[in-house]
C-alpha positions as CSV (number, residue, x, y, z in Angstrom):
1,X,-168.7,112.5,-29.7
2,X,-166.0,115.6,-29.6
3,X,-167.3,118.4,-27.5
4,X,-164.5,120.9,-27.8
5,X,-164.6,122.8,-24.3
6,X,-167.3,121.7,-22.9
7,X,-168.8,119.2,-20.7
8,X,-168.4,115.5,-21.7
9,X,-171.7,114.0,-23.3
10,X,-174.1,111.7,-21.2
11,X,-174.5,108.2,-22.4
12,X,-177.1,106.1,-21.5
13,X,-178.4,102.6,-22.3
14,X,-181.7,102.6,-20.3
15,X,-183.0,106.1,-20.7
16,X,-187.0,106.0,-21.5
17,X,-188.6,107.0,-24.7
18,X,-189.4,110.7,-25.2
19,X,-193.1,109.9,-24.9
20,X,-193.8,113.5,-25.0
21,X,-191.9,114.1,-28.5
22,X,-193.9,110.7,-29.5
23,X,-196.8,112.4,-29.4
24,X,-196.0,116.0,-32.0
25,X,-197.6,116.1,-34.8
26,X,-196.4,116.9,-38.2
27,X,-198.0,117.4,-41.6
28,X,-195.7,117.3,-44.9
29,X,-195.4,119.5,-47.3
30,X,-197.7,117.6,-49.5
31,X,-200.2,117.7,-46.8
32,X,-199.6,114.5,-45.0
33,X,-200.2,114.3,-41.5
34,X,-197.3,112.4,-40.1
35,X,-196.2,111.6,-35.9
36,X,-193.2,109.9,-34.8
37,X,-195.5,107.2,-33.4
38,X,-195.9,106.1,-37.5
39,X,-192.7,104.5,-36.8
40,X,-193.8,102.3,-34.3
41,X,-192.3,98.7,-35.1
42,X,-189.6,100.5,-36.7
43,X,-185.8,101.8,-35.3
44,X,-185.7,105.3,-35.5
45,X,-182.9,107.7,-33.8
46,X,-184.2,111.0,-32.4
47,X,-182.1,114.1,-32.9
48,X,-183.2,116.8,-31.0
49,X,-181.0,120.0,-31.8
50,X,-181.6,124.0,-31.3
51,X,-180.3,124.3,-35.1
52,X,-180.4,122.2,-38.0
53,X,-177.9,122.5,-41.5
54,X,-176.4,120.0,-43.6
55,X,-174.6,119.8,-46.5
56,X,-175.3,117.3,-49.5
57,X,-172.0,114.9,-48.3
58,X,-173.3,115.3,-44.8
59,X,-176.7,114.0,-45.7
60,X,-175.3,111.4,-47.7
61,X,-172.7,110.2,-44.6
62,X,-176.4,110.2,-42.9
63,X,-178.1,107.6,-45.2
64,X,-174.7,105.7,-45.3
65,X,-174.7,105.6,-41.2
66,X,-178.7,104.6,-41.1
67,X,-178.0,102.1,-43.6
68,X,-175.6,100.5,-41.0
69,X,-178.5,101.0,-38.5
70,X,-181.0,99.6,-40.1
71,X,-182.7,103.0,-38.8
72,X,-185.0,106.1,-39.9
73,X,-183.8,109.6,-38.5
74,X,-185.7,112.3,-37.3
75,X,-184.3,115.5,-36.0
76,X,-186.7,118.1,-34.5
77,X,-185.4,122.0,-34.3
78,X,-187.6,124.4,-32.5
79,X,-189.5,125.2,-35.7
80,X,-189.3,122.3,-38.3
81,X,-188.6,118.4,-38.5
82,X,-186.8,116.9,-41.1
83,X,-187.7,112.7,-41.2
84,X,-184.4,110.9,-42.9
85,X,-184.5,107.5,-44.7
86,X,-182.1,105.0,-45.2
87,X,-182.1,105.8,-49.1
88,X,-184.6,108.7,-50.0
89,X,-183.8,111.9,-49.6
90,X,-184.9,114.3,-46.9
91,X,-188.5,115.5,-46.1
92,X,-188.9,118.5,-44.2
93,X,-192.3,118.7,-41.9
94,X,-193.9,121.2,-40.7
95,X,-195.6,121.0,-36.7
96,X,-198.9,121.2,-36.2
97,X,-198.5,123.1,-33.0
98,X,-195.6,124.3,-30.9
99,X,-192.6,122.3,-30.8
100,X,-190.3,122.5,-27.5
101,X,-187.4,124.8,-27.3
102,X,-183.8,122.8,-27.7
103,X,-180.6,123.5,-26.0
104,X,-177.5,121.9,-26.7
105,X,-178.2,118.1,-28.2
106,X,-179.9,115.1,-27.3
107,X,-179.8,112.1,-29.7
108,X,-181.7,108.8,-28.6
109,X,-182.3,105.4,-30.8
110,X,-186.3,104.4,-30.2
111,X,-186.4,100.7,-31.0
112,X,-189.4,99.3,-32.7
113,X,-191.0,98.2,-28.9
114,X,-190.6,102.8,-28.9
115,X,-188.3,101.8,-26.0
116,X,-184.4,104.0,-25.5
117,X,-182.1,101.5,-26.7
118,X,-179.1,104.2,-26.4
119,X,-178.7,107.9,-25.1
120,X,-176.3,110.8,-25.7
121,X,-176.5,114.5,-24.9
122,X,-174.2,117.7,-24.9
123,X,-175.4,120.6,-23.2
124,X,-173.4,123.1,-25.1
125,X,-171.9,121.8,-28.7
126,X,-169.8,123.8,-30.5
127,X,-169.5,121.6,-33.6
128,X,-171.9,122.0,-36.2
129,X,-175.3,119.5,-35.4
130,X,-174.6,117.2,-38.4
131,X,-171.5,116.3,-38.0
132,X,-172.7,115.9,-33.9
133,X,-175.6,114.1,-34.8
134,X,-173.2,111.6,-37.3
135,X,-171.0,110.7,-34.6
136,X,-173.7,110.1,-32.2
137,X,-175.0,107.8,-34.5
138,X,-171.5,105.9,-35.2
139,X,-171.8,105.7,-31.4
140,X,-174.8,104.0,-31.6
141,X,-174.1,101.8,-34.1
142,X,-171.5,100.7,-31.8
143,X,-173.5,100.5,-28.5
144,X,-176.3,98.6,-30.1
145,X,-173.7,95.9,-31.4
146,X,-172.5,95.2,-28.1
147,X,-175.0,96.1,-26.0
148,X,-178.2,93.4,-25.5
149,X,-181.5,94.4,-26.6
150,X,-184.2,95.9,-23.9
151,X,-186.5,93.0,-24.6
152,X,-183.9,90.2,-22.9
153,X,-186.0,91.8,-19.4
154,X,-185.5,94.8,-17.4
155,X,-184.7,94.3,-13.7
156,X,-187.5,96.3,-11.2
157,X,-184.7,99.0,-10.5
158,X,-184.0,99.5,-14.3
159,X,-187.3,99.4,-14.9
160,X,-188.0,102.0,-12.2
161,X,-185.1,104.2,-14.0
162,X,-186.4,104.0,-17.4
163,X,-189.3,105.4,-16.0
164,X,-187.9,108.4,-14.0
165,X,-185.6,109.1,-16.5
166,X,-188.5,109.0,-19.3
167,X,-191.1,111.3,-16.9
168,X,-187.6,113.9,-16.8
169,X,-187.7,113.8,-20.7
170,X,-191.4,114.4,-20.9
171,X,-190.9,117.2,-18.3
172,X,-188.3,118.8,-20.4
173,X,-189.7,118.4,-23.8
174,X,-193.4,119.7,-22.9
175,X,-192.4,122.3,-20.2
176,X,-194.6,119.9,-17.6
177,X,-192.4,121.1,-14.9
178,X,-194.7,122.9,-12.6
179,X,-198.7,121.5,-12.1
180,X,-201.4,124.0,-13.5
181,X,-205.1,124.6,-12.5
182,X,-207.5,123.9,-14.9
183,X,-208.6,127.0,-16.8
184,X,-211.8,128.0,-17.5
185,X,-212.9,126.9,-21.3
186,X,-212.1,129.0,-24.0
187,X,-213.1,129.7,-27.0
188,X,-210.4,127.6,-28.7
189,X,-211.2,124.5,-26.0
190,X,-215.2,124.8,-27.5
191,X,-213.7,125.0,-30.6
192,X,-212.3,121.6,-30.3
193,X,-208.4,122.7,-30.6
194,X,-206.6,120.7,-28.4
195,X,-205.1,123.2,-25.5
196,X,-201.2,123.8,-25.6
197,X,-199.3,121.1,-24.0
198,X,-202.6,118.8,-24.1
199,X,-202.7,115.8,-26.9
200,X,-206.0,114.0,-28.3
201,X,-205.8,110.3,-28.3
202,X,-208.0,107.1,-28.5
203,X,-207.4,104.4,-26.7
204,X,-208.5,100.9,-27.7
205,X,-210.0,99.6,-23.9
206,X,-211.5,96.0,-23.7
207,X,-212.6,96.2,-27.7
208,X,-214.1,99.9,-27.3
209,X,-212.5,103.1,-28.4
210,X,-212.6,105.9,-26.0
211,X,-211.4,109.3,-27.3
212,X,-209.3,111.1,-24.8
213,X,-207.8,114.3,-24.5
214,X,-204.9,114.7,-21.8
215,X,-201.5,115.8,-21.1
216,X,-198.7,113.8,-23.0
217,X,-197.4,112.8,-19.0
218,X,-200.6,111.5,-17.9
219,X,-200.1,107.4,-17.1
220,X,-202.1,104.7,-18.6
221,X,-203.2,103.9,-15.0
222,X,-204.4,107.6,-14.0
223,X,-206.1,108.0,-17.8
224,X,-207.6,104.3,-17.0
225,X,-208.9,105.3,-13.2
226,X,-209.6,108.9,-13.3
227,X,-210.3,109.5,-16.9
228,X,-212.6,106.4,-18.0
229,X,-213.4,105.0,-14.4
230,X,-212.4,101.7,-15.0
231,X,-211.0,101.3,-11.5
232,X,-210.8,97.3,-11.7
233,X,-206.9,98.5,-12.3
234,X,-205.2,99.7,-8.8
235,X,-203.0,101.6,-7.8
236,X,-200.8,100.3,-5.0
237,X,-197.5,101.4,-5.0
238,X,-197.8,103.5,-8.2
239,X,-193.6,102.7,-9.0
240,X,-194.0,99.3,-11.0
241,X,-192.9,97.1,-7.7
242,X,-196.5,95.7,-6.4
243,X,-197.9,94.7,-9.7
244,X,-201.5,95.4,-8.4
245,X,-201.6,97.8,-11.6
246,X,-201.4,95.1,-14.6
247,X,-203.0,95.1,-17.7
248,X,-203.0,93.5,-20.7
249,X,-200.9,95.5,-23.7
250,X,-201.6,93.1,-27.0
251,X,-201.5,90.2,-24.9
252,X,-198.7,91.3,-22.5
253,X,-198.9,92.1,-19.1
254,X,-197.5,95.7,-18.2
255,X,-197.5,97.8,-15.2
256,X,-200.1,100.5,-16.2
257,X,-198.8,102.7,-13.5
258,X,-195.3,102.7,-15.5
259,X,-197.1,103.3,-18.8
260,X,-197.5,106.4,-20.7
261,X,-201.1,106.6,-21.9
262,X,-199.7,108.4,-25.3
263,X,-197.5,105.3,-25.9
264,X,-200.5,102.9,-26.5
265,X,-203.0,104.7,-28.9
266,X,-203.7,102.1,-31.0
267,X,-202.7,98.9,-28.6
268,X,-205.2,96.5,-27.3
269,X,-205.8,96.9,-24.0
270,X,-207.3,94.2,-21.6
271,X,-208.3,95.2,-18.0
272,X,-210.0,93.4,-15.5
273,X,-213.4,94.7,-16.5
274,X,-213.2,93.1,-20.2
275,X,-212.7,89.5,-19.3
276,X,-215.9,88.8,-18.2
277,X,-218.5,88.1,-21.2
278,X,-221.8,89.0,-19.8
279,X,-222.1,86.9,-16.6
280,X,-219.7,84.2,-17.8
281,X,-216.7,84.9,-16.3
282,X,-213.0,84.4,-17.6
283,X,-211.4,80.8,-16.6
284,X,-208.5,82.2,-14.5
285,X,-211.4,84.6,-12.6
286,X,-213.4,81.2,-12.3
287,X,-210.4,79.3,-10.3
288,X,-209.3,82.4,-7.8
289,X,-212.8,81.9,-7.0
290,X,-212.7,78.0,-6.7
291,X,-209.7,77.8,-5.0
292,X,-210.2,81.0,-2.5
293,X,-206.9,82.6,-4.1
294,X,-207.5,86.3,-2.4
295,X,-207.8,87.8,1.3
296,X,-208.7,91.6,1.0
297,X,-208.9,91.4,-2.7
298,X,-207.4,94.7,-3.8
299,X,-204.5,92.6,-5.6
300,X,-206.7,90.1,-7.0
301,X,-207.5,91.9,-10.5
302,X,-203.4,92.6,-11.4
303,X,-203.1,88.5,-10.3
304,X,-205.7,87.4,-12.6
305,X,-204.4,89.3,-15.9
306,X,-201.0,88.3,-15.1
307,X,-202.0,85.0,-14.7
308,X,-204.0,85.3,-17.7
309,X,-200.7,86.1,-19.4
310,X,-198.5,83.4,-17.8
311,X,-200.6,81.1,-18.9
312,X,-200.5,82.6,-22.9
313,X,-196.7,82.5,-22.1
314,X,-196.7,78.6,-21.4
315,X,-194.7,79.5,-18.2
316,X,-196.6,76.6,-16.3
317,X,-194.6,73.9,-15.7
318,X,-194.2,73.2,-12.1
319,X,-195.3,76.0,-9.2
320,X,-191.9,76.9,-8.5
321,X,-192.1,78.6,-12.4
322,X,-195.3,79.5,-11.7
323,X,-194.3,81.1,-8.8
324,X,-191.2,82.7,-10.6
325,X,-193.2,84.3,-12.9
326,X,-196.2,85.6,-11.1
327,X,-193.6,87.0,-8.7
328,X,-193.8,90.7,-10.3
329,X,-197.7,90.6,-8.6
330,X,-197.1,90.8,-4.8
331,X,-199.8,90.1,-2.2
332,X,-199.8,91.1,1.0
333,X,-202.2,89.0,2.7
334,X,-200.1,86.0,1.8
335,X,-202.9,84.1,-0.6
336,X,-199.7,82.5,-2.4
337,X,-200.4,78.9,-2.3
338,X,-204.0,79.1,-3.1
339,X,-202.9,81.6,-6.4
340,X,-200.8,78.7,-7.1
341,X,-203.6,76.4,-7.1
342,X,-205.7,78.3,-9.4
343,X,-203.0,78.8,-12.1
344,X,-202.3,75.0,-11.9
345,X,-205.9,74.3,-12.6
346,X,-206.1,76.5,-15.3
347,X,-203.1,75.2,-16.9
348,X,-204.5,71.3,-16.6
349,X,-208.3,72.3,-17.4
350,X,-206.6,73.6,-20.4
């Protein structure tokens, strides 16, 4: 991207989604309500620019560039979106609340796991935003060809960045940069408007929806604990390294504490409390009983939905890749030979 006299742009290959711009709504100018999160399972590049104007060729260099991508653009100004297709023309939408101020340019490609694949900013452009924003996306193009995707695993330390440098975007976005004391209600609270900065959610918890309205920051693990007292999940050492946190996410074992609670409206979420039916309890939950596979405990309930997992994920065929993959769920009381044990029985009872 050329930047004519002014600071080189930032690339990144491991910045976080912007799960505070996830969560803006939009309606079109038909009516329909639309949110970038109706692109989930879908590439999408995120152009987020004070100013927005583009001539017929530009748009058309746009389409050609997506096409390439196999992507959808979206580029939010301070007062409008405009949602791009590979092939259709433009639609402009309207927010259905404040949108965050812009300065400069920031242009990220969500993949369809709404995970950064790619990054690139420029505090102070001086070329007009289409032609930055087409660059940025030949850039991309070029990135994602020789870059691997997310999904081939994060380390713990890039998994630590993505989410420092995701809270930063969701602290620039939605102004969350200083804490606030809870107000007193208002009228427009009673009403049932949703607060500035706050966004209403459900969330899909052990087959139950549970309405929620919260701050776009707020974690899966704090909405889980503090918001719908399921405290089954804990929170050890609240930056994704203990694993004490783990739930289920469609089957998949996450660290909740990494988690934004606006990314999974919609997922299936499995904590410890919904394994259990009645007074039956869950096979893995059965054999950390049988086979004494916890001291103190407090680790036990991200052990037994990541071994709930690992056993989905067929990664069961000796202990040593048991113990491989059960290492992201540390315990400190040293129960690792009988957690072994369990997971072994599970896997021949099964």
């Amino acid at each position: 991207m050329s930047v004519p006299e002014s600071p080189a742009p930032r690339t990144s290959a491991s910045a976080g989604p912007p799960a505070g711009m996830l969560a803006l709504r939009f309606v079109t100018a038909g009516g329909q309500p639309f949110s970038l999160r109706q692109l989930a399972g879908t590439t999408f590049v995120l152009a987020h620019v004070e100013r927005w104007g583009a001539t017929p060729a530009e748009e058309a260099g746009l389409r050609a560039e997506l096409r390439g991508l196999g992507a959808e653009l979206v580029i939010v100004t301070p007062t409008e979106a405009i949602h791009f297709g590979p092939d259709d023309a433009p639609t402009r939408l309207l927010p259905s609340g404040p949108l965050p101020p812009a300065k400069g340019l920031k242009v990220q490609v969500i993949d369809a796991a709404q995970m950064a694949r790619w990054s690139q900013s420029a505090e102070s452009p001086e070329d007009p935003p289409a032609r930055m924003v087409l660059d940025a996306l030949r850039a991309a193009g070029e990135a994602l060809r020789t870059r691997p995707p997310v999904n081939a695993g994060f380390s713990r330390r890039e998994l630590l960045v993505t989410s420092l440098v995701s809270a930063f975007a969701l602290a620039l976005f939605d102004g969350c940069t200083t804490a606030r004391p809870t107000p007193e209600p208002t009228a427009q609270a009673l009403s049932g408007t949703p607060a500035p900065g706050m966004v209403d959610i459900t969330l899909k918890i052990n087959g139950a929806s549970h309405p929620l309205r919260i701050e776009p920051r707020v974690t899966l693990l704090d909405a889980l604990r503090e918001q719908l007292g399921l405290t089954g999940s804990k929170k050890g050492c609240d930056m994704g390294q203990c694993g004490a946190c783990t739930v289920l996410a469609d089957g998949k074992r996450i660290n909740a504490c990494l988690a934004l609670a606006v990314q999974y409206e919609g997922r299936e979420i499995t904590t410890i409390e919904g394994l259990a039916h009645g007074d039956e309890l869950h096979p893995v939950q059965a054999a950390f009983l049988e086979h004494d596979a916890f001291q103190c405990g407090y680790c036990t309930p991200g052990q037994i939905l990541s071994a709930v997992a690992l056993l989905e994920e067929g990664h069961t065929g000796s202990d040593e890749e048991i113990r491989e993959f059960m290492s992201g769920n540390l315990c400190r009381c040293g129960a690792y030979s009988n957690i072994v044990a369990a997971v072994r029985s599970c896997r021949r009872s099964g």
